[in-house]
Backbone and ligand atoms as CSV (ligand in chain L), in Angstrom:
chain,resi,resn,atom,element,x,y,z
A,1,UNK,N,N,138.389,154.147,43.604
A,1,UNK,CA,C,136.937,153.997,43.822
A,1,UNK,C,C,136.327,153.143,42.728
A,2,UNK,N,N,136.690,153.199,41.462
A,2,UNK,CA,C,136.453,152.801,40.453
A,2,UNK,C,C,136.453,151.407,40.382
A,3,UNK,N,N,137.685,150.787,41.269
A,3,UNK,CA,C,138.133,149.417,41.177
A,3,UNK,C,C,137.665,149.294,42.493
A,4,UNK,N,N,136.678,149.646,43.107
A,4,UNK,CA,C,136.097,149.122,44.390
A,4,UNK,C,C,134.711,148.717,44.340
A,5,UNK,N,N,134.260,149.375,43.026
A,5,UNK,CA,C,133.124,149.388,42.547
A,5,UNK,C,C,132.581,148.724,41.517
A,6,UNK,N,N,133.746,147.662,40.711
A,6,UNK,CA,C,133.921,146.681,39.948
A,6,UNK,C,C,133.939,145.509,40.780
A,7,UNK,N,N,135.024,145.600,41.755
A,7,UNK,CA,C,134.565,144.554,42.998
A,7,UNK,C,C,133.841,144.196,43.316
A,8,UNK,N,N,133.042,144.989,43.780
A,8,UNK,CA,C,132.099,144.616,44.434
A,8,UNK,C,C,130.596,143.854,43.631
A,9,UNK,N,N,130.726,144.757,42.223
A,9,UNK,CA,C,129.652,143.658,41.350
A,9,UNK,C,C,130.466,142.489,41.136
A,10,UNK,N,N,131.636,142.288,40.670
A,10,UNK,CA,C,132.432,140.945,40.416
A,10,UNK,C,C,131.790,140.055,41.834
A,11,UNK,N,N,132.117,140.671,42.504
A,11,UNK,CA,C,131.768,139.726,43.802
A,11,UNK,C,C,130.022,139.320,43.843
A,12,UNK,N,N,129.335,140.637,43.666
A,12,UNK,CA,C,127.606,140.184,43.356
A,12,UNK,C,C,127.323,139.248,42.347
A,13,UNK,N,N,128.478,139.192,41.504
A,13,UNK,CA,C,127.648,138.189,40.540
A,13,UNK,C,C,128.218,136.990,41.119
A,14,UNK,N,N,129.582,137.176,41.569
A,14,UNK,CA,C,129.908,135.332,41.675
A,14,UNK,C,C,128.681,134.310,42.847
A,15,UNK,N,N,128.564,135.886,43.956
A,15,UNK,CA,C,127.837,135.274,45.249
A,15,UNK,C,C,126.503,134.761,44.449
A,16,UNK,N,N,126.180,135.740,43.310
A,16,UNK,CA,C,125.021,135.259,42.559
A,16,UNK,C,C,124.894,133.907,42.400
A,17,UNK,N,N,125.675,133.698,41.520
A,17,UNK,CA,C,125.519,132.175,40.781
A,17,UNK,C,C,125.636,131.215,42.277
A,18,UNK,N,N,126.610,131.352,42.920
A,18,UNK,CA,C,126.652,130.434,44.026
A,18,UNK,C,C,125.480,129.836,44.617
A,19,UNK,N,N,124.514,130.879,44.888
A,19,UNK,CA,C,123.255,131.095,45.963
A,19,UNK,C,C,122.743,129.944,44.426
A,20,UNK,N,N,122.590,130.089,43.329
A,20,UNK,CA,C,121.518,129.622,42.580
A,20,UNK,C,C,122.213,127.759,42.395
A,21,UNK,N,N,123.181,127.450,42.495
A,21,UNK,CA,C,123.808,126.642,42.379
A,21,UNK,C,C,123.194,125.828,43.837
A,22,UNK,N,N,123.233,126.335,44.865
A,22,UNK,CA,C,122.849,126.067,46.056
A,22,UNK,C,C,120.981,125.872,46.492
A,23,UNK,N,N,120.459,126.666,45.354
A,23,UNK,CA,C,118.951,126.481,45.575
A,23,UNK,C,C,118.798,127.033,46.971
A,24,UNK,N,N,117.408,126.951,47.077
A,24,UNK,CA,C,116.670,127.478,48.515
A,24,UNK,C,C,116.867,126.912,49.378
A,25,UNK,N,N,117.252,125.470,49.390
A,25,UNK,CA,C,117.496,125.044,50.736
A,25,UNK,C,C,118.509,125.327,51.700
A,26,UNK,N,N,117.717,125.773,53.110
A,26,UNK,CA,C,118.602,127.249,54.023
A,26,UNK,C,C,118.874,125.831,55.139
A,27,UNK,N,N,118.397,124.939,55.295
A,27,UNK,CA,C,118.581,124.363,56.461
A,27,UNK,C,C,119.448,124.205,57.427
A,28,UNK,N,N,121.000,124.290,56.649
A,28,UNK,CA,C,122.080,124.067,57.036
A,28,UNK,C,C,122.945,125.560,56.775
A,29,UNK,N,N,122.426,126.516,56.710
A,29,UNK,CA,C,123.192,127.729,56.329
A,29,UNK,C,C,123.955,128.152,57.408
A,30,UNK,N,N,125.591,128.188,57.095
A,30,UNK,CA,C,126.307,128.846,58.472
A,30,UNK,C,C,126.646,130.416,58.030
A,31,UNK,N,N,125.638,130.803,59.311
A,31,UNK,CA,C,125.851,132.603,59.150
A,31,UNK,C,C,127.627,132.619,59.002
A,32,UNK,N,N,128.637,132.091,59.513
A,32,UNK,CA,C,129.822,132.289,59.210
A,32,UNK,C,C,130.392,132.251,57.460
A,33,UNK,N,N,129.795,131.200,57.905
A,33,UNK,CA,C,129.855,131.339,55.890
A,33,UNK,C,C,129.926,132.573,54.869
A,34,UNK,N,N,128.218,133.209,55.327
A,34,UNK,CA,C,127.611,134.221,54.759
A,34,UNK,C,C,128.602,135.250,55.020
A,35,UNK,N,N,129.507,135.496,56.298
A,35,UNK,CA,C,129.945,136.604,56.937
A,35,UNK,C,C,130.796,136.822,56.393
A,36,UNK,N,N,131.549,135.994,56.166
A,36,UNK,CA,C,132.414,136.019,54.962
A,36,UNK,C,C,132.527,136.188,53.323
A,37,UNK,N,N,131.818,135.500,52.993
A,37,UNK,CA,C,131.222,135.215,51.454
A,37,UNK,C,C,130.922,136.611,51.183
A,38,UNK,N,N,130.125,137.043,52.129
A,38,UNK,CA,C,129.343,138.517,51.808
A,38,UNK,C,C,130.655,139.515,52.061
A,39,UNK,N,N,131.394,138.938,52.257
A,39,UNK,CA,C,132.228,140.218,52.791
A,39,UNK,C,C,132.261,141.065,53.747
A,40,UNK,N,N,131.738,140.690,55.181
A,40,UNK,CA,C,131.768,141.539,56.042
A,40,UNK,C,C,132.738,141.839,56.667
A,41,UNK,N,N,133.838,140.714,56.402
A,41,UNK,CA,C,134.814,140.738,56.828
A,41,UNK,C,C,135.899,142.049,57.032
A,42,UNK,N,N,135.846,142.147,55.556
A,42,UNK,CA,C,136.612,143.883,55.329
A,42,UNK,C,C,136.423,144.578,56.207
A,43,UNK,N,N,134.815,144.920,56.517
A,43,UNK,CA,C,134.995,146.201,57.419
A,43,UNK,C,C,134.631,145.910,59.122
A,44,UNK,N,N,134.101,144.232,59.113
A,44,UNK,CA,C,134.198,143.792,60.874
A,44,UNK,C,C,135.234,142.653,60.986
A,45,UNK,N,N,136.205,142.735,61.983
A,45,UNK,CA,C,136.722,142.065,62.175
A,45,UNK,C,C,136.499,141.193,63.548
A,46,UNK,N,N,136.754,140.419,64.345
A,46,UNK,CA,C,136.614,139.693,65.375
A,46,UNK,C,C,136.407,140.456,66.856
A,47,UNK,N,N,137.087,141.115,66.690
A,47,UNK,CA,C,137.658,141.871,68.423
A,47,UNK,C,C,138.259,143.419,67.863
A,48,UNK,N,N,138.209,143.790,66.810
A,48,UNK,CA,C,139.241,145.254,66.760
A,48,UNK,C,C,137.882,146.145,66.001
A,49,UNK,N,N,138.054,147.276,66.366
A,49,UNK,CA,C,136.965,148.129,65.499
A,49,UNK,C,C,138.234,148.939,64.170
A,50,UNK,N,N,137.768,148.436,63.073
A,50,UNK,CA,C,138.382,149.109,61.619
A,50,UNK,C,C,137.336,149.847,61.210
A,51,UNK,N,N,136.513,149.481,60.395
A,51,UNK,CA,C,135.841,150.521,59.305
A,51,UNK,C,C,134.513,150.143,60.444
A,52,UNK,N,N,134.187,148.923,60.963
A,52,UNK,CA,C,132.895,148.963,61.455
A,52,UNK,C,C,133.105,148.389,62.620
A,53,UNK,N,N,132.491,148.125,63.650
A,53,UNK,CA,C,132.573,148.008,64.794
A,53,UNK,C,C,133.231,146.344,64.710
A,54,UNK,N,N,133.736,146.155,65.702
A,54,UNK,CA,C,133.798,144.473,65.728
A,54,UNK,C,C,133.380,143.435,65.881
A,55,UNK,N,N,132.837,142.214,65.390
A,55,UNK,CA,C,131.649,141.159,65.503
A,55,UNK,C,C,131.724,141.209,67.453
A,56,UNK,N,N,132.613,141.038,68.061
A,56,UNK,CA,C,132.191,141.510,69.721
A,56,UNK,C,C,131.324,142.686,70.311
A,57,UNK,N,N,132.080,143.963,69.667
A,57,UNK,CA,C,131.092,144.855,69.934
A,57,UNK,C,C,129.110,144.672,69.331
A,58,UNK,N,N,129.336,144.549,68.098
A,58,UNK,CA,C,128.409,144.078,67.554
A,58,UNK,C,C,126.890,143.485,68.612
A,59,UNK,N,N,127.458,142.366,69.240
A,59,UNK,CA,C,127.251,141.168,70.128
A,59,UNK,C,C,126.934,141.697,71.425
A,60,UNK,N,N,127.721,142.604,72.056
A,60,UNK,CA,C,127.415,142.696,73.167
A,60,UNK,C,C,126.139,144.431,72.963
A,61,UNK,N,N,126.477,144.828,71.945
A,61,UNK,CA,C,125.359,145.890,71.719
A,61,UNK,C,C,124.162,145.654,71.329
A,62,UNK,N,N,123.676,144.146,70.844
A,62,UNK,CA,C,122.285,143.299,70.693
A,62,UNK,C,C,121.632,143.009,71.660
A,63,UNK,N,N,122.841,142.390,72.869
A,63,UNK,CA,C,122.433,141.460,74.138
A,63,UNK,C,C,121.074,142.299,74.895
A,64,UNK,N,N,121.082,143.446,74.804
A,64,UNK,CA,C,119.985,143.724,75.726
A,64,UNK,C,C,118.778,144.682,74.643
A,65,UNK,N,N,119.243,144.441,73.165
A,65,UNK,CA,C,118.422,145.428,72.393
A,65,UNK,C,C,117.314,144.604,71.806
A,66,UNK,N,N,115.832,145.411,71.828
A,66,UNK,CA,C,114.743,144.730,71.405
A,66,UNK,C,C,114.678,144.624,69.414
A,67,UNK,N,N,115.226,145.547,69.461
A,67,UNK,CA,C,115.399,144.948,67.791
A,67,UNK,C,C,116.658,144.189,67.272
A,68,UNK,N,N,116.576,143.001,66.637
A,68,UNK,CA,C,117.356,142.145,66.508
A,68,UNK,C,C,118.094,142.484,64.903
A,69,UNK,N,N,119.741,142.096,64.956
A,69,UNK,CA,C,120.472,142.022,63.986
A,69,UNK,C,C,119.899,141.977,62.502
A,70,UNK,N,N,119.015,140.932,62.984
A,70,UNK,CA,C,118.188,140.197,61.849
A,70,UNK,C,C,117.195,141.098,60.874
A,71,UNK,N,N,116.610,141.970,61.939
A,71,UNK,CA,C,115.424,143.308,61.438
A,71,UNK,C,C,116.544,144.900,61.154
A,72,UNK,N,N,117.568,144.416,61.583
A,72,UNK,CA,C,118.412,145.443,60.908
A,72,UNK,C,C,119.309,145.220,59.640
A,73,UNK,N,N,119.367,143.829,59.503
A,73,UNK,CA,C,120.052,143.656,57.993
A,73,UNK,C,C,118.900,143.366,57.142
A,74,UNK,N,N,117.749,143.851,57.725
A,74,UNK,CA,C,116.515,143.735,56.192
A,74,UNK,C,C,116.355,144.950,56.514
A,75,UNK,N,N,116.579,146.125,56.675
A,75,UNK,CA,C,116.481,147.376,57.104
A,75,UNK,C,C,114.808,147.609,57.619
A,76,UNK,N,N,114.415,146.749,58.760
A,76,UNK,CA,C,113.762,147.020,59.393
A,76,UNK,C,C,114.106,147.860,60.645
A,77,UNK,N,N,115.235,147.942,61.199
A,77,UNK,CA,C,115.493,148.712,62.509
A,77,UNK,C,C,116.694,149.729,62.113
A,78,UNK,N,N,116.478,150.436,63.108
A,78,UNK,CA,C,117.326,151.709,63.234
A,78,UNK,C,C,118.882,150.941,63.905
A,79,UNK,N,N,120.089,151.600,63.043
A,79,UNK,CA,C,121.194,150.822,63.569
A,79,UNK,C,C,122.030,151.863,65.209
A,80,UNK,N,N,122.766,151.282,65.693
A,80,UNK,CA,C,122.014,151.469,67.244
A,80,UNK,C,C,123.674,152.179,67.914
A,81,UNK,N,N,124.398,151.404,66.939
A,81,UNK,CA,C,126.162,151.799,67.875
A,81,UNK,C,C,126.549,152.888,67.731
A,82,UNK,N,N,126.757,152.976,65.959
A,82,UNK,CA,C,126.980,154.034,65.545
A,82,UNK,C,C,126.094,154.781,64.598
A,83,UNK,N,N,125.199,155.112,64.468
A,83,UNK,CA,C,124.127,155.839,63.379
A,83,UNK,C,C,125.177,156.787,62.215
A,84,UNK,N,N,126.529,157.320,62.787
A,84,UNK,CA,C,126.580,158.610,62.192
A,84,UNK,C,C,127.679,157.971,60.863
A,85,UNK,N,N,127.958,156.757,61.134
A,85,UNK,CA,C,128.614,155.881,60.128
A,85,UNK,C,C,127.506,154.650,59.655
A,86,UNK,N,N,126.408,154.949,59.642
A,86,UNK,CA,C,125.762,153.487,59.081
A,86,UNK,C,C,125.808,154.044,57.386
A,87,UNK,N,N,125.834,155.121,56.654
A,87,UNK,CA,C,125.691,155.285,55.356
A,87,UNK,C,C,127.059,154.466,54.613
A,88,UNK,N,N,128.072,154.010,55.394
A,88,UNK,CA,C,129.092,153.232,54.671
A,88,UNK,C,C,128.667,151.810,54.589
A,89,UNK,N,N,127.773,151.330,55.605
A,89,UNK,CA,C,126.786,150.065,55.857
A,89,UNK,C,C,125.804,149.637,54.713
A,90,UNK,N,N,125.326,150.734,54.627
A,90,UNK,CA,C,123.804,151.116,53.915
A,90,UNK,C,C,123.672,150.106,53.023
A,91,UNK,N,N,124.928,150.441,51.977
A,91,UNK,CA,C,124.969,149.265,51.046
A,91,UNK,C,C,124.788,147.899,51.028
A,92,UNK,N,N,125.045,147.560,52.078
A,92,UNK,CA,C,125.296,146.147,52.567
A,92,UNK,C,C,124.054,145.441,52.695
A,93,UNK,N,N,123.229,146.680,53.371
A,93,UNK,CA,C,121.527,146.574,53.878
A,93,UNK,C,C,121.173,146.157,52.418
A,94,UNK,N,N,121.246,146.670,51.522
A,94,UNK,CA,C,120.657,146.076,50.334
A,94,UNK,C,C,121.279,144.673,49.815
A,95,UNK,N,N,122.023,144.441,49.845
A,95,UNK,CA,C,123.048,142.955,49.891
A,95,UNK,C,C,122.073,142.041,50.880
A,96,UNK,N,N,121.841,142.174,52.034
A,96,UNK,CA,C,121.133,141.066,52.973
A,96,UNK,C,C,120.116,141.405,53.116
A,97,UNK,N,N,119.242,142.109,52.496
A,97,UNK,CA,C,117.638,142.471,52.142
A,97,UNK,C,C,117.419,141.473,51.304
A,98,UNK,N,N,118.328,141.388,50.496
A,98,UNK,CA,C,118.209,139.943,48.966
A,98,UNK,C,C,117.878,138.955,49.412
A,99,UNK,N,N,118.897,138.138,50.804
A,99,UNK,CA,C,118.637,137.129,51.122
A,99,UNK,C,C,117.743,136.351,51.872
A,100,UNK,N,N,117.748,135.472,52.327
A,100,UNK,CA,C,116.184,134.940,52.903
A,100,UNK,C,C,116.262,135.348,54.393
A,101,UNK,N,N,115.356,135.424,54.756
A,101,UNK,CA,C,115.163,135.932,56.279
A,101,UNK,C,C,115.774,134.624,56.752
A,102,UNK,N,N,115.785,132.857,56.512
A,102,UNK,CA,C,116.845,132.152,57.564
A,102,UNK,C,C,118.364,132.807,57.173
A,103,UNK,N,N,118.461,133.331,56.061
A,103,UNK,CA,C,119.875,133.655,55.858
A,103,UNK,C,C,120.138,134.637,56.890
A,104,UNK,N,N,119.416,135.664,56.998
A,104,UNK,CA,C,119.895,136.905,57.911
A,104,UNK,C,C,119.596,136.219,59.299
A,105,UNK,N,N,118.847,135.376,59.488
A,105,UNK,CA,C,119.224,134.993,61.128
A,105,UNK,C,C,120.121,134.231,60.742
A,106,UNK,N,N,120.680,133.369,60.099
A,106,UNK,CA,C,122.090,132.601,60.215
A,106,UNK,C,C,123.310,133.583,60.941
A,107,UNK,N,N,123.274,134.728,60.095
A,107,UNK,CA,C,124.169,135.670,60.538
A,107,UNK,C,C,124.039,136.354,61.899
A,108,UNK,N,N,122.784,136.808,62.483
A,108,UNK,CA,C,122.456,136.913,63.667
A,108,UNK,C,C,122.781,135.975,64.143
A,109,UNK,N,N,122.917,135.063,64.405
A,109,UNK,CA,C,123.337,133.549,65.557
A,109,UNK,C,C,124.864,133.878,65.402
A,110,UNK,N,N,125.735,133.992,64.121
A,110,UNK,CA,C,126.945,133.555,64.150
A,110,UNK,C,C,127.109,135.077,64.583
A,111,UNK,N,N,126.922,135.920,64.660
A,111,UNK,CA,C,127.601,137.284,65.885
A,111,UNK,C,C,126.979,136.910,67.320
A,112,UNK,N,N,125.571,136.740,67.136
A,112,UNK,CA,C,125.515,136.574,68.893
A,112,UNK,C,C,126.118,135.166,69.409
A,113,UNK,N,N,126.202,134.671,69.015
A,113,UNK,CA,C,126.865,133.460,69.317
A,113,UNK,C,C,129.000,133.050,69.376
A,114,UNK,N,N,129.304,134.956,69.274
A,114,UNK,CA,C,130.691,134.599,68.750
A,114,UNK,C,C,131.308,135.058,70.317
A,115,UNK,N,N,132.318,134.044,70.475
A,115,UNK,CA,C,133.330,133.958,71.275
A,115,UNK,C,C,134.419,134.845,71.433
L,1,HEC,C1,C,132.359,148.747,53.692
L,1,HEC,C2,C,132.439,148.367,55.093
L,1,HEC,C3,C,131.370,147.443,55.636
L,1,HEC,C4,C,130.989,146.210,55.172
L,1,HEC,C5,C,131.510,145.460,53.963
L,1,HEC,C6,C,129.980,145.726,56.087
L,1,HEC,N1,N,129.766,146.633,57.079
L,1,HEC,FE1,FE,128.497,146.432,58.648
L,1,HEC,N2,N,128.911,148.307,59.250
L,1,HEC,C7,C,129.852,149.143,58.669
L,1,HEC,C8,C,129.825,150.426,59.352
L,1,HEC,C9,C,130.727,151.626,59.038
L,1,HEC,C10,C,128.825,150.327,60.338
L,1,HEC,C11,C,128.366,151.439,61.272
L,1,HEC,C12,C,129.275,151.649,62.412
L,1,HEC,C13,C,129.219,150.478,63.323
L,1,HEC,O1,O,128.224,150.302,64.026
L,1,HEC,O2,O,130.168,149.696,63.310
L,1,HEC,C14,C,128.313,148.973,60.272
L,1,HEC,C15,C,127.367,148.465,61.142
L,1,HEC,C16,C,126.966,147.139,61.181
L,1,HEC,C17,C,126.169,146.542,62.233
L,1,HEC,C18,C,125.692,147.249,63.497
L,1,HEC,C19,C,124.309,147.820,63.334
L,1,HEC,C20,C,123.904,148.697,64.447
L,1,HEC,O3,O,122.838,148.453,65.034
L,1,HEC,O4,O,124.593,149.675,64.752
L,1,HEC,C21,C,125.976,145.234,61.898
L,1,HEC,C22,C,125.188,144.190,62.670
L,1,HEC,C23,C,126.662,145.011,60.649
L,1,HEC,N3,N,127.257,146.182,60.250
L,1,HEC,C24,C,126.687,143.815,59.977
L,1,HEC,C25,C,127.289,143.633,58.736
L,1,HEC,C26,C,127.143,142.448,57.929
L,1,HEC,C27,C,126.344,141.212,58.321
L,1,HEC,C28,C,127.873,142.650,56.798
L,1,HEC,C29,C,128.005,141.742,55.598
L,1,HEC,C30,C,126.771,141.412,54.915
L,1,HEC,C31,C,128.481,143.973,56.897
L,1,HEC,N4,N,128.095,144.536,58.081
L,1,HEC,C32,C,129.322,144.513,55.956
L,1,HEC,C33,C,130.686,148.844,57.618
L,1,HEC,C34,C,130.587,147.698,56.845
């Protein structure tokens, strides 16, 4: 736990400097990028459910929902698949609360938009 929890700041600071190296300009931001960078990877994978559902499931559980990806990674909305596992998430919510609202729709496009 200890060394999961060193990680993960090692990783906050590098994403740190990156973002500042990069400045504000979002114009060109690929939510894939972010999906990665941020690490979502670990716990969503493409098509398989591991620790969190899979960027498919994800996708097809938005398609007809009035609150968007986007108002749930600034923890504006209630999360919708699984509620009784979002406290392993939670964290994350504070990770993409940081970033700019085009950042969190970048990432909304690159799940609803995934193949
Ligand atoms: C430590 C594992 C972990 C990481 C890292 C992680 N997630 Fe999650 N995520 C979960 C779990 C567990 C859930 C709740 C169960 C589910 O719906 O899959 C979840 C749920 C979600 C949901 C569904 C919300 C809903 O309405 O139910 C989205 C979207 C999501 N994560 C996006 C992301 C993004 C974007 C990142 C990277 C910034 C990320 N996750 C990083 C574990 C993780």
């Amino acid at each position: 736990m200890r060394v999961f929890v060193f990680m993960c700041f090692t990783l906050l600071t590098l994403t740190g400097c990156k973002n500042n190296e990069k400045g504000v300009t979002n114009e060109n931001i690929s939510g894939e990028v972010l999906f990665t960078e941020m690490q979502c990877t670990t716990c969503h994978l493409p098509s398989q459910k591991i620790v969190g559902s899979s960027i498919l499931q994800m996708k097809n559980a938005y398609l007809n929902e009035e609150n968007s990806i986007a108002d749930f990674l600034n923890g504006e909305a209630e999360p919708i698949i699984d509620p009784s596992q979002y406290a392993i998430m939670k964290i994350n919510i504070e990770e993409t609360k940081k970033r700019t609202p085009q950042e969190r729709k970048a990432i909304e496009a690159y799940i609803m938009g995934f193949k």
